[in-house]
N, C-alpha and C positions, 0 to 999 in steps of 0.2 A: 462515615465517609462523606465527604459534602466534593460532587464532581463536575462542581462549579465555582466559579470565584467568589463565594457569596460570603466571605467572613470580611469585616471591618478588621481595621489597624488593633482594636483595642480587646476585638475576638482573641486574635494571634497572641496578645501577650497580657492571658488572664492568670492571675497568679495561679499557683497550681498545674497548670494545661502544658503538654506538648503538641507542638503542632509541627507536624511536617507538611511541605509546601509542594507541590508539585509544579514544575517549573519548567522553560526551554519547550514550550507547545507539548508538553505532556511527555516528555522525554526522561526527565529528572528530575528525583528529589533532592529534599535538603531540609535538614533542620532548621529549626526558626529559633533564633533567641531573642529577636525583641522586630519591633515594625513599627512606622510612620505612617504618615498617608501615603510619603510617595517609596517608602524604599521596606522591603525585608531583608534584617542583618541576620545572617545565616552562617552556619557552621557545613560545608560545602567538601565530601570528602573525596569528590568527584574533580575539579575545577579549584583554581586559585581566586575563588572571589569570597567578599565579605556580604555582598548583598545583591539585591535583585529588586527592580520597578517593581510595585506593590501590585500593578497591574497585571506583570508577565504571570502571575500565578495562575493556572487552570486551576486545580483541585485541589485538597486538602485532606492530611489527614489529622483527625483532633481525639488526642487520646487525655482524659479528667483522670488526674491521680490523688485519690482519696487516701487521707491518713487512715492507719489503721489503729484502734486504740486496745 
């Protein structure tokens, strides 16, 4: 769990990763599917939006999905 804004743009969309964003002063999440410097484009099951100021993010959550062989 990182409960600060501390991942880069290129953090959020490492192949592999999901990242959920926490967002709106610590109010709400959202799934991440891809991010810029200034924007996260998001899947939003809460709200009619595609994305959010790369800023607005308080926290994160960063889950690594390994193949299994």
């Amino acid at each position: 769990m990182h409960a600060a804004a501390d991942l880069s743009p290129g953090d959020v969309h490492a192949p592999g990763r999901i990242v959920i964003a926490n967002v709106d002063d610590g109010g709400h999440f959202v799934l991440t599917l891809d991010a810029d410097d200034d924007f996260i484009y998001v899947r939003d099951s809460g709200f009619d939006r595609e994305a959010y100021n790369f800023t607005s993010a308080v926290g994160w959550r960063v889950f690594d999905v390994l193949a299994v062989e």
